[in-house]
DRENDO-780067 format. One line per 3 residues: number of its first residue (from 1); their letters; for each residue x, z, y of N, C-alpha, C. Coordinates in steps of 0.001 Angstrom, whole numbers. Each point is the difference from the previous one (the first is absolute). Layout:
DRENDO-780067
NUM = a = X Z Y X Z Y X Z Y | ...
end
This chain:
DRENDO-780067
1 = xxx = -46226 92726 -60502 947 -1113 123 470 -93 1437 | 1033 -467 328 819 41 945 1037 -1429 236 | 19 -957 1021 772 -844 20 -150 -76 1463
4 = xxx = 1307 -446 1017 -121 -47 1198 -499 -1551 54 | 286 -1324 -531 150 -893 291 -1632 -402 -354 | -386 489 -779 -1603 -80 -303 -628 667 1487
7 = xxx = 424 1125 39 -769 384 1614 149 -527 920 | 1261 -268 137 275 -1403 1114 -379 -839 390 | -508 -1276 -1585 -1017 -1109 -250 -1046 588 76
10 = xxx = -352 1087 -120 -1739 453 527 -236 470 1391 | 946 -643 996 28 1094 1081 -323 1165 237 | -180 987 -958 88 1197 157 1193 1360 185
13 = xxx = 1289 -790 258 1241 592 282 542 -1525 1024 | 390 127 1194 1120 -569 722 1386 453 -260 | 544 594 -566 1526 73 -236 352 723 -1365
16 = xxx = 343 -1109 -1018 -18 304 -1293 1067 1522 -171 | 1038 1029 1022 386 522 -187 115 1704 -439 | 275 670 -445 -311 1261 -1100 903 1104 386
19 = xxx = -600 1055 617 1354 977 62 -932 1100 -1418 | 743 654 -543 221 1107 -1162 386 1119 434 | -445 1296 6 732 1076 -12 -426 1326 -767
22 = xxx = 756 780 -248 -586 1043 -1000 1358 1218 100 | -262 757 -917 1252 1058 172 893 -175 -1698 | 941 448 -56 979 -80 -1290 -1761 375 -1061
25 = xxx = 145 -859 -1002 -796 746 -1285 -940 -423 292 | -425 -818 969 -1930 -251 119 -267 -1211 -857 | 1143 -1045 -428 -385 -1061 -720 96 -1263 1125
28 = xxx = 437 179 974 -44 -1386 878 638 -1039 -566 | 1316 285 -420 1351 -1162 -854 -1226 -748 -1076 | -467 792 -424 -726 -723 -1601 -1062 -960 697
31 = xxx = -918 334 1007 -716 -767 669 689 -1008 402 | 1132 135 777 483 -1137 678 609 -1227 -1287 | 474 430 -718 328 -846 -1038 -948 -811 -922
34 = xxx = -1169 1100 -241 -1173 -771 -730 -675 -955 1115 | 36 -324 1272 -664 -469 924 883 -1185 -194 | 1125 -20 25 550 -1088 172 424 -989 -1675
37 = xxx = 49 892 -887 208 -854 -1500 -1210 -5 -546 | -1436 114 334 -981 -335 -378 -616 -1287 655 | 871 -6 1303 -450 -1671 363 891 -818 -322
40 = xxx = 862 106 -1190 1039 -254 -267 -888 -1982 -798 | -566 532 -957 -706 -1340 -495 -1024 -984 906 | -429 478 1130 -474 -919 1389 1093 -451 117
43 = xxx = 1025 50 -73 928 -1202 908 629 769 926 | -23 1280 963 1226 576 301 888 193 -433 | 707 -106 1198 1845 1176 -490 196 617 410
46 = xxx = 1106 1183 320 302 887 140 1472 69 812 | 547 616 1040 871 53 824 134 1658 234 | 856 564 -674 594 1210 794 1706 -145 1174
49 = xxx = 65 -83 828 822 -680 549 1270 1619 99 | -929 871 -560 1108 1468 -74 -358 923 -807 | 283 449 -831 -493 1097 -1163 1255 890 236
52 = xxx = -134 887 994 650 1023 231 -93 1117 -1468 | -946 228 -762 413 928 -1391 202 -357 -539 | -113 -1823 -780 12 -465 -621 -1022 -306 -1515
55 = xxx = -1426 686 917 -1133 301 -553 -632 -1553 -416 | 413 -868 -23 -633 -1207 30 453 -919 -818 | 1358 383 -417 891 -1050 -760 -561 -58 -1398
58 = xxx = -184 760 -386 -672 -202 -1406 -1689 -658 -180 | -772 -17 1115 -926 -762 392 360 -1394 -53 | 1070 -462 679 286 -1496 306 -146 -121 -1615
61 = xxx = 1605 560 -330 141 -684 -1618 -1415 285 -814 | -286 547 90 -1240 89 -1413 -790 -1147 463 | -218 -491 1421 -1507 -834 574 861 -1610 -69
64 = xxx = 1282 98 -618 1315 -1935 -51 399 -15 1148 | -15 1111 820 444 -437 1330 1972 677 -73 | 69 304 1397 1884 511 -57 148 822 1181
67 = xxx = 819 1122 -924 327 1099 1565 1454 -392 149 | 169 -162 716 1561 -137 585 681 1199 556 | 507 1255 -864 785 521 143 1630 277 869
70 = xxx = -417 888 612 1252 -124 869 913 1407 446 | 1053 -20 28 855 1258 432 1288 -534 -428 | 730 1061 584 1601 -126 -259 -147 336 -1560
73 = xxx = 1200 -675 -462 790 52 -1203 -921 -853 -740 | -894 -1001 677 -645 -1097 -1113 547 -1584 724 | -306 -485 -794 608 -1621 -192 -754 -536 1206
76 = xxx = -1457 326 405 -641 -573 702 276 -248 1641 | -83 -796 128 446 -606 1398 -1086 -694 502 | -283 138 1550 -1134 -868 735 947 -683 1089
79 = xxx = 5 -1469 -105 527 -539 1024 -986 10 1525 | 91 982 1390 -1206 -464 577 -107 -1559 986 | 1030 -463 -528 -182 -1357 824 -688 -1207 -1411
82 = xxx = -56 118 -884 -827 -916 -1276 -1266 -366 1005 | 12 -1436 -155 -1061 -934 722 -1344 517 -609 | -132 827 -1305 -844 602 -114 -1245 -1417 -1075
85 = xxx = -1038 502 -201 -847 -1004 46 -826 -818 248 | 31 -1208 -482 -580 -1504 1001 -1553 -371 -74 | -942 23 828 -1280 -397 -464 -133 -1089 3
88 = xxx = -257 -682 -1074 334 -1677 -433 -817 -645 853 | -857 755 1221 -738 -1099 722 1112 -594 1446 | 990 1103 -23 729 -172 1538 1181 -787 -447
91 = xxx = 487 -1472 1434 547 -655 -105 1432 916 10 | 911 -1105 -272 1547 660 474 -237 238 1317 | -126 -624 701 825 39 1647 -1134 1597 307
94 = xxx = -826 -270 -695 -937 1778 286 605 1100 -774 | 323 -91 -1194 849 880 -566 1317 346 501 | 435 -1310 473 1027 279 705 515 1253 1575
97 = xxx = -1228 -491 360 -226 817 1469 -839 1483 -806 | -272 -81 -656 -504 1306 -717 811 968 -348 | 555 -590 -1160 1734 826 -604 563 633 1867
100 = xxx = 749 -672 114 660 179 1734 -697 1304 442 | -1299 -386 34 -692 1287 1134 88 1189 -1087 | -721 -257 -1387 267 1270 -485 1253 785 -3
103 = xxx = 1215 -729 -189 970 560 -475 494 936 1563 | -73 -1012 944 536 628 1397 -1117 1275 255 | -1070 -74 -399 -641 1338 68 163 656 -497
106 = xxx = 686 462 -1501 33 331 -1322 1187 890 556 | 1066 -388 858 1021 246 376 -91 955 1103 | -740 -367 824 71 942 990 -1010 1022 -57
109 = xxx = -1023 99 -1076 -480 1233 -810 681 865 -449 | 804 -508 -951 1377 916 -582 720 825 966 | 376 -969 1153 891 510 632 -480 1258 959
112 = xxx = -1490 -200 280 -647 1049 763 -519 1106 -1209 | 133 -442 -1423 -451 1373 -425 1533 797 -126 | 789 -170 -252 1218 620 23 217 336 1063
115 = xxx = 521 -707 1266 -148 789 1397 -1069 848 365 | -899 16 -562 -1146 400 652 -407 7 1346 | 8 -880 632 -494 -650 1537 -227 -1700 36
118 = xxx = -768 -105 542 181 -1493 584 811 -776 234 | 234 -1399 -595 1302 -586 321 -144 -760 1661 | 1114 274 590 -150 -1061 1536 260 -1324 -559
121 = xxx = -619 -796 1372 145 -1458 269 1603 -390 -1268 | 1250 352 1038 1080 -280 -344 262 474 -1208 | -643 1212 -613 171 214 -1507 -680 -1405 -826
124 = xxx = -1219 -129 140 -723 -1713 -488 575 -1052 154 | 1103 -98 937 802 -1170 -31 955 -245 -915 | 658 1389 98 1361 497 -1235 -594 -498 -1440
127 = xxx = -1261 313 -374 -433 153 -978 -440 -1622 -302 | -567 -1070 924 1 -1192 -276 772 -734 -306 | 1185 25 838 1212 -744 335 530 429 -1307
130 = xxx = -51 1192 -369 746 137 -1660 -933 -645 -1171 | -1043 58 288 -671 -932 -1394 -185 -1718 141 | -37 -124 1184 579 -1270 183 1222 -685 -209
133 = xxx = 1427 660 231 873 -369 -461 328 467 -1722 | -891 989 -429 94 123 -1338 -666 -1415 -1195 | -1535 235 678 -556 -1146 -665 550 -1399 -96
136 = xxx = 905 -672 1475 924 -1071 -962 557 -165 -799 | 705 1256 -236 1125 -274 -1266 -374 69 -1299 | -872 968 145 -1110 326 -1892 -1387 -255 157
139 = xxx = -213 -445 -1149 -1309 -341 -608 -778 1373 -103 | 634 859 -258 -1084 1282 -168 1382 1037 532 | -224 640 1336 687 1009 1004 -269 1625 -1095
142 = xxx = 1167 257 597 -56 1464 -680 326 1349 1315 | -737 804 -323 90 1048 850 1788 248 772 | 830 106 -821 1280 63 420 536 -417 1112
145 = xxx = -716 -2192 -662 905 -960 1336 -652 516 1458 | -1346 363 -598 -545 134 1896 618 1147 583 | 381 646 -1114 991 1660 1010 1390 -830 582
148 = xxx = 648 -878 -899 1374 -97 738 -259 -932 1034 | -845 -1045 41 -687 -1156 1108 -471 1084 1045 | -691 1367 -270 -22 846 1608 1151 528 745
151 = xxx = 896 720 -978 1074 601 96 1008 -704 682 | -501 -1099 -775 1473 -1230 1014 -304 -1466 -395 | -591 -111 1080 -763 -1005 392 739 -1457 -117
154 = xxx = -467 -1452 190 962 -661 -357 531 -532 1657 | 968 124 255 588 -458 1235 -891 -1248 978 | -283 -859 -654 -791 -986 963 -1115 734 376
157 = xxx = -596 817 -830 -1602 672 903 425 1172 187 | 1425 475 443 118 1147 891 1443 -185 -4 | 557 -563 1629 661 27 184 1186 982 480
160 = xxx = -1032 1122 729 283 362 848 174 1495 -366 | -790 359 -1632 21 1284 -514 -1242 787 348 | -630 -1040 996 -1352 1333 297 -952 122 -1276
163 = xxx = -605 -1254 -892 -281 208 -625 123 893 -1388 | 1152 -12 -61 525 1294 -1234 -187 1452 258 | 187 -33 1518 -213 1584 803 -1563 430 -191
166 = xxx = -810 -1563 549 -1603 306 -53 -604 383 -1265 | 472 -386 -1296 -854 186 -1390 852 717 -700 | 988 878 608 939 1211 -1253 -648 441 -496
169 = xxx = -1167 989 1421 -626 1102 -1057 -868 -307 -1015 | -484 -1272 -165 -1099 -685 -948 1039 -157 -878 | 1257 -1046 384 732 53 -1048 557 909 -1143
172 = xxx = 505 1469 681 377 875 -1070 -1686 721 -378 | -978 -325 589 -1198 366 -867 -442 -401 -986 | 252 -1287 -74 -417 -1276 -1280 1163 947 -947
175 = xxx = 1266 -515 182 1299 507 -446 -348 1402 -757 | -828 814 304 -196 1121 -869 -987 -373 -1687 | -661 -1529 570 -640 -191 -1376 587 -872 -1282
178 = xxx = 1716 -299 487 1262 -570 -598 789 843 -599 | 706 1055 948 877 250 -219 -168 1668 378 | -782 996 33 -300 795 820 -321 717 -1033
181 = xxx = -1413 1104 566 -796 1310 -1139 -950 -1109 -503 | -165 -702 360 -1297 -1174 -236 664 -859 -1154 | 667 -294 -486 872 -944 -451 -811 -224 -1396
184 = xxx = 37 -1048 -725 -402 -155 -1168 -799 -853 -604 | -1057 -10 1057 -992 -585 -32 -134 -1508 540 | 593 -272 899 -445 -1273 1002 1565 -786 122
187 = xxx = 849 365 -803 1567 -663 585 -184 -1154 -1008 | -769 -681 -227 465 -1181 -1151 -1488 -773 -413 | -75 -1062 -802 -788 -944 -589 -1388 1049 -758
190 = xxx = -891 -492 974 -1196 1109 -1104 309 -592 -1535 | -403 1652 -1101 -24 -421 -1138 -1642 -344 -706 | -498 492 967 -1716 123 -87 -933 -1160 734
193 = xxx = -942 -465 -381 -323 -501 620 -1722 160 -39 | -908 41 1576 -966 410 57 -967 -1253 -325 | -1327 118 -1200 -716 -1327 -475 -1310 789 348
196 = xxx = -473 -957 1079 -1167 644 256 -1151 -790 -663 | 226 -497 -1325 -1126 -413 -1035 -224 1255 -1213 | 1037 736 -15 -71 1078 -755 -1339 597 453
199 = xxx = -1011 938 -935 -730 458 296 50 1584 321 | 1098 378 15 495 869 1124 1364 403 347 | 704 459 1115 1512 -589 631 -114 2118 311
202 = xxx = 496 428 -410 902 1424 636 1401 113 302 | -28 787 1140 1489 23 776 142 1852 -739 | 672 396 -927 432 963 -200 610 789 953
205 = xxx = -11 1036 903 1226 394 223 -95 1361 232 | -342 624 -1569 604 2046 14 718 -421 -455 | 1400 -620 -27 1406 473 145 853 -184 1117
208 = xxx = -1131 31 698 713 198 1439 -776 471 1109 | -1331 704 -638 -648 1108 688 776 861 1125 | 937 380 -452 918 1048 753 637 -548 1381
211 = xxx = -212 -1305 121 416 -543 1636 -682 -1124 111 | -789 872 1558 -1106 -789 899 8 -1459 -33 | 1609 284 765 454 -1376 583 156 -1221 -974
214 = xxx = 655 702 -1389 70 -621 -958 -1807 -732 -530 | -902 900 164 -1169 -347 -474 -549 -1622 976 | 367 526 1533 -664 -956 597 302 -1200 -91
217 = xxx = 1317 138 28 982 -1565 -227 -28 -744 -1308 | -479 713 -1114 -188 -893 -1021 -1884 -482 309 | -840 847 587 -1655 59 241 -78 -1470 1491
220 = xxx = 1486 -240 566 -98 -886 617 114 -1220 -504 | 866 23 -693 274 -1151 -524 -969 -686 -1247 | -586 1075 -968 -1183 -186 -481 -1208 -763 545
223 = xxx = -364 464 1143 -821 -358 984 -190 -1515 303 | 1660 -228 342 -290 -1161 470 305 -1183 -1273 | 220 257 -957 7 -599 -1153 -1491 -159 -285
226 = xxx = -1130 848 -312 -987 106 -117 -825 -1229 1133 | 493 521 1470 -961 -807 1225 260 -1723 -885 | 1174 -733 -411 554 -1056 -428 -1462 -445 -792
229 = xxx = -231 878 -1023 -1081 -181 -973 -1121 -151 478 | -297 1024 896 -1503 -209 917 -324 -1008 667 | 885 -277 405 -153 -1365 868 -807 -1244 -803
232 = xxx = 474 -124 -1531 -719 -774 -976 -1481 53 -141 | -567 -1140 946 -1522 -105 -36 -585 -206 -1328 | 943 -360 -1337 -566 309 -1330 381 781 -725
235 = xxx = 508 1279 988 396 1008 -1084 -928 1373 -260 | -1158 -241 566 -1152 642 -1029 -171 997 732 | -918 765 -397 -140 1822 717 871 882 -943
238 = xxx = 704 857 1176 649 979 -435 -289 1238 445 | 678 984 -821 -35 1344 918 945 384 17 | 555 910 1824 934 415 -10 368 1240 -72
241 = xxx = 657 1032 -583 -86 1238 -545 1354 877 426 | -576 1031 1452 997 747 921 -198 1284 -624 | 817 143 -963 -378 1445 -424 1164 1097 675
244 = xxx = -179 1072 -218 544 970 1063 421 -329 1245 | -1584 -462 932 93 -780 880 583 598 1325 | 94 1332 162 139 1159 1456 2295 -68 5
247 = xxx = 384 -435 -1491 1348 -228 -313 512 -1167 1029 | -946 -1278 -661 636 -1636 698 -468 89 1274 | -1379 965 596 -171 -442 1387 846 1013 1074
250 = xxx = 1087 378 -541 537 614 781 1480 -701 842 | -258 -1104 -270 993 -1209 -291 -395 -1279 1210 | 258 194 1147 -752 -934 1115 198 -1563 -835
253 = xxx = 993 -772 -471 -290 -1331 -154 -1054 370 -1603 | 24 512 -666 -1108 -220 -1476 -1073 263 809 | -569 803 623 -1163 280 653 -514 -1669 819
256 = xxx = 864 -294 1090 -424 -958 719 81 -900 -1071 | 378 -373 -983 -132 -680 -1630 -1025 -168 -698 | -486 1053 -186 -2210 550 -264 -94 196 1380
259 = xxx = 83 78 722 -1119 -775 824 -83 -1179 211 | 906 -1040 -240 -212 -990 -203 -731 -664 -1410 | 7 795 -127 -735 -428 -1682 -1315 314 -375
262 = xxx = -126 1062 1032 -1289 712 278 -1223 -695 332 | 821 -684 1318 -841 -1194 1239 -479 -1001 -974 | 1298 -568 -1020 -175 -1317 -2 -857 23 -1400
265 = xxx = -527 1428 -975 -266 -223 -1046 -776 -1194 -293 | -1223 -460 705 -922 -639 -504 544 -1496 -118 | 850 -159 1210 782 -1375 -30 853 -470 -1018
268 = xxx = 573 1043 -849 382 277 -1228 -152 -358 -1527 | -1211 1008 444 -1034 208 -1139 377 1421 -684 | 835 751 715 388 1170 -943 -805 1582 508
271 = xxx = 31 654 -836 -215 1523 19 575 585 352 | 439 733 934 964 1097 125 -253 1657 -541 | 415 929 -163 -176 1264 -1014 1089 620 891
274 = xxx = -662 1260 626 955 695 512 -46 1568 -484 | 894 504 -807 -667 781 -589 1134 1767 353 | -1086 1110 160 430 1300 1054 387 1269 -861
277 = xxx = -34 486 43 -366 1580 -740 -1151 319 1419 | 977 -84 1290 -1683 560 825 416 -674 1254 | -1132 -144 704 -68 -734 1108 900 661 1043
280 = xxx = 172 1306 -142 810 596 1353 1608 -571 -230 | 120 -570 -1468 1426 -699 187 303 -1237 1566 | -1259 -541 305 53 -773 1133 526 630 679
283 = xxx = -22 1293 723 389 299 855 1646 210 574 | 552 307 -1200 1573 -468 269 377 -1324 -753 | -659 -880 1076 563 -1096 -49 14 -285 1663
286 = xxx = 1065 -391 508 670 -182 1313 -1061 1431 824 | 609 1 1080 -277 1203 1028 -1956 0 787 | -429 1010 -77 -1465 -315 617 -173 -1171 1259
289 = xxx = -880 -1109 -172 -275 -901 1196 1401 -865 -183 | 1016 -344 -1055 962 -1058 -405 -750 -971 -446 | 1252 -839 124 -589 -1281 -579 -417 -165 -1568
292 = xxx = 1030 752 -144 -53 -268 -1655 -1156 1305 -387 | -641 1137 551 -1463 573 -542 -762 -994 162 | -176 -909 1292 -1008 -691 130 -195 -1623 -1073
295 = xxx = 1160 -26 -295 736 -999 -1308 -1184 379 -1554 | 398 1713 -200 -373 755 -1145 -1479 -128 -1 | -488 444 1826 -1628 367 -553 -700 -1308 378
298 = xxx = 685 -919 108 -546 -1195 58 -311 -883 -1531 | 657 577 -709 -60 -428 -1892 -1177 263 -389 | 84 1541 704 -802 850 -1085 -1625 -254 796
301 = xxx = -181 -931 1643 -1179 -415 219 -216 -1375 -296 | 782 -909 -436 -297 -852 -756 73 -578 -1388 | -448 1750 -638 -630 238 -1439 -1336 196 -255
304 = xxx = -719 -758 -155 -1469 250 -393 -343 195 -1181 | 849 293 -700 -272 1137 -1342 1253 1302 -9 | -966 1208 102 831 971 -12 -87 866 -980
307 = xxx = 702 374 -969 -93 829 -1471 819 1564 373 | -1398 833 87 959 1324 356 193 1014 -1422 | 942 462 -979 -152 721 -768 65 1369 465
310 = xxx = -98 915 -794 -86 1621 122 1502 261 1479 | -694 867 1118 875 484 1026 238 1286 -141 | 1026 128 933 -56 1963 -58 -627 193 1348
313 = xxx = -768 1311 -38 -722 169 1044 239 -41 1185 | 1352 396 262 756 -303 1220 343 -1589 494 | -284 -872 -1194 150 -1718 820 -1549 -101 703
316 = xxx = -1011 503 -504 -1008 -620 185 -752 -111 1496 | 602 586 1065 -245 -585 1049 530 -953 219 | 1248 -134 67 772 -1388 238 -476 -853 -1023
319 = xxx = -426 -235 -1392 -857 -1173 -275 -714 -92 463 | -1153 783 354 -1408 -460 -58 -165 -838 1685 | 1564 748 1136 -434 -973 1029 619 -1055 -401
322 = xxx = 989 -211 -647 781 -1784 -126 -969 -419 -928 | -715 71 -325 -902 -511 -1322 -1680 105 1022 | 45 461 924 -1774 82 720 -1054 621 -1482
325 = xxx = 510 882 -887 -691 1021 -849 -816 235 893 | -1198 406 -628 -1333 473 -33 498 1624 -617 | -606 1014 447 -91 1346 -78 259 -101 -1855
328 = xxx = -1630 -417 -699 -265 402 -1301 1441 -497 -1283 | 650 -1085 998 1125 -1083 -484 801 926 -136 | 576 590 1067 1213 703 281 -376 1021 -1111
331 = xxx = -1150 764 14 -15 1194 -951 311 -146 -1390 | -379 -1980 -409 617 37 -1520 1374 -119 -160 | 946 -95 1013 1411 -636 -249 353 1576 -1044
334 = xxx = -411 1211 675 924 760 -885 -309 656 -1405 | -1088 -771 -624 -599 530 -1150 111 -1149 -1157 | 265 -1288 646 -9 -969 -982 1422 459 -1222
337 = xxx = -373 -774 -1238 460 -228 -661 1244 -795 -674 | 612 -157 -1014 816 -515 -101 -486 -1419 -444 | 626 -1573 513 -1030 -1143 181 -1023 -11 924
340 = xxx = -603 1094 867 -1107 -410 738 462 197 1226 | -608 -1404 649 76 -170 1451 -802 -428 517 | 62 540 1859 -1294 -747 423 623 -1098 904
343 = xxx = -380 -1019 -404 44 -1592 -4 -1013 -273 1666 | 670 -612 665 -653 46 1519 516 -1600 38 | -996 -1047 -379 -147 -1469 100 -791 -484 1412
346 = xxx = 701 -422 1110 -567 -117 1075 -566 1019 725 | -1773 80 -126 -639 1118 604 -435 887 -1245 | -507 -374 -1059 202 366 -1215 477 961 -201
349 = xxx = -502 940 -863 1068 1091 -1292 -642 89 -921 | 979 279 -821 -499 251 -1645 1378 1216 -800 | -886 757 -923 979 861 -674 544 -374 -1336
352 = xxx = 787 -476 -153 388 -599 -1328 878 853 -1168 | -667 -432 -1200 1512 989 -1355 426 -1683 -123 | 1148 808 -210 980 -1390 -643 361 227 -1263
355 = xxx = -180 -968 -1069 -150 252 -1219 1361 -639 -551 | 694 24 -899 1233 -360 -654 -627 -425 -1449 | 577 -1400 -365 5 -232 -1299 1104 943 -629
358 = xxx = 70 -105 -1179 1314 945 -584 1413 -29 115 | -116 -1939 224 1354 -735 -182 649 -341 1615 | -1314 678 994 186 139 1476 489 1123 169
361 = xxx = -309 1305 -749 521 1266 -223 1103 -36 93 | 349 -490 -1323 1638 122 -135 1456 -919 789 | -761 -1049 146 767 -1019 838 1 738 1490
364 = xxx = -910 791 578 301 278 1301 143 1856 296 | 394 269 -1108 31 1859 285 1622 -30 390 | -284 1245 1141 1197 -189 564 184 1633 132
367 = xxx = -447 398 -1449 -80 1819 184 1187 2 -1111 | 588 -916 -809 46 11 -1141 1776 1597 -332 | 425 -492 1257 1218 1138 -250 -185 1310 550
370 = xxx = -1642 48 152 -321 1469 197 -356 477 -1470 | -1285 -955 -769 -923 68 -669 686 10 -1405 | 1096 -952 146 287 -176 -2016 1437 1075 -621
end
């Protein structure tokens, strides 16, 4: 048996968080899924905030939960300015100042994953001054007004034109998720909406596997829809589930995103699941001695449960030092089996088979368009 939140309450784990890794075919997906819909009747839920294959969507639906599907040529729309959801303990004037900060962050995430750099001072201004003069006029702002509020600003808070000069390039950056290659998704009234009482919430998105940028910007906005929910001191233990995790951390704002989620699990109450094919994927993530490696191997040291499945012989130096393997450890990574892993709980190890009911079989095989 296995539960982080039980080890937690026994002090025998300080940080309820889980990295996974294994190679194509070892059985990790089936683990990770039975780990999380078997605590399904305790009272967890479930949060994939990105299902890059779309390995998960049929999990939600079978367990009453909802994948929210997404790509061009579907109906679905995410507004990322939606106030999102309210934890019935926080006043207005706190929700109020809440909404505000998320959204102005929400914004200048976007805008730095599309640029890809840091926004300046004067870019953060462009970007306020437009959701500020947006938010008077509507009850619920749409991605659009804040492009034409950067683009061209309203005369009393820039008289002079500097401001329109200072936030272009943010401006035609947003502008690409309107009217651009980005288009589709974010120009209008979400049709979806995220219920984090469901007993599990998936963000679909293999139909739009094929661009990064596209991945991160919907994995941002997910994100912070999700943080909305967390914040709810009665919204229970969850787990959060980063699958093809070496994909999203290549992405400076989703990364600094889990790591924020990382820090704050226990304050939470949630799980995090970061899950690899192999640990040397860390390594191209930002440049040796960057911020963002030290971002990556900072996750993976504040995981005190580590699940290694079958390696190829060539990873197994680089696990066994990111993992502090023991000699006899390292020698099982390349003989194990399909389901067996060795499970490294704190100081702890143990070699585990992972067993499948039948109806776990079939709900989570993901061989099936090799096999049938």
């Amino acid at each position: 048996m296995y539960d982080p939140w039980v080890l937690y309450a026994r002090g025998l784990i300080t940080a309820p968080n889980l990295v996974l890794a294994g190679i194509v075919g070892s059985g990790k997906s089936s683990l990770a899924k039975s780990l999380y819909t078997r605590s399904l009747p305790f009272g967890r839920r479930v949060y994939v905030p990105g299902d890059p294959k779309g390995e998960h969507t049929a999990v939600a639906e079978a367990v009453g939960g909802r994948a929210i599907i997404l790509g061009r040529g579907l109906s679905t729309r995410l507004n990322p300015l939606d106030e999102g959801y309210r934890p019935s303990s926080m006043s207005d004037e706190t929700w109020s100042s809440t909404v505000a900060s998320r959204r102005r962050d929400l914004l200048g995430a976007l805008a730095e994953t599309v640029l890809t750099r840091p926004l300046s001072p004067l870019e953060h201004t462009a970007i306020d001054t437009a959701l500020s003069a947006t938010v008077r006029g509507n009850d619920v702002p749409i991605l659009p007004m804040i492009v034409d509020h950067i683009l061209s600003p309203e005369s009393t808070s820039d008289p002079d034109g500097r401001l329109a000069e200072d936030g272009r390039m943010v401006g035609h950056a947003l502008r690409r998720l309107v009217a651009g290659d980005l288009a589709g998704l974010f120009d209008g009234p979400s049709t979806v909406t995220f219920d984090p009482t469901l007993p599990m919430i998936s963000l679909d998105l293999s139909r739009v596997a094929e661009n990064s940028t596209l991945i991160s910007v919907l994995m941002t906005c997910s994100s912070a829809w999700m943080e909305s929910a967390l914040l709810d001191p009665n919204g229970g233990q969850r787990w959060c589930i980063y699958d093809e995790a070496w994909r999203l951390m290549s992405h400076p704002a989703l990364l600094k995103r889990m790591d924020a989620h990382w820090r704050l699990a226990r304050h939470y109450g949630i799980a995090n699941m970061l899950i690899f094919h192999k640990l040397t994927d860390l390594e191209n993530v930002g440049d040796q001695g960057s911020a963002m490696r030290s971002l990556a191997n900072g996750l993976l040291a504040n995981a005190e449960t580590r699940i290694i499945y079958r390696q190829e012989s060539d990873q197994l130096g680089t696990t066994a030092r990111a993992l502090g393997l023991t000699s006899t450890e390292q020698k099982l990574l390349p003989g194990l089996g399909v389901g067996q892993g060795l499970w490294r709980i704190k100081d702890r190890s143990f070699v585990c088979q992972h067993q499948l009911h039948p109806a776990e079989l079939d709900l989570f095989d993901t061989t099936t368009r090799m096999t049938s």
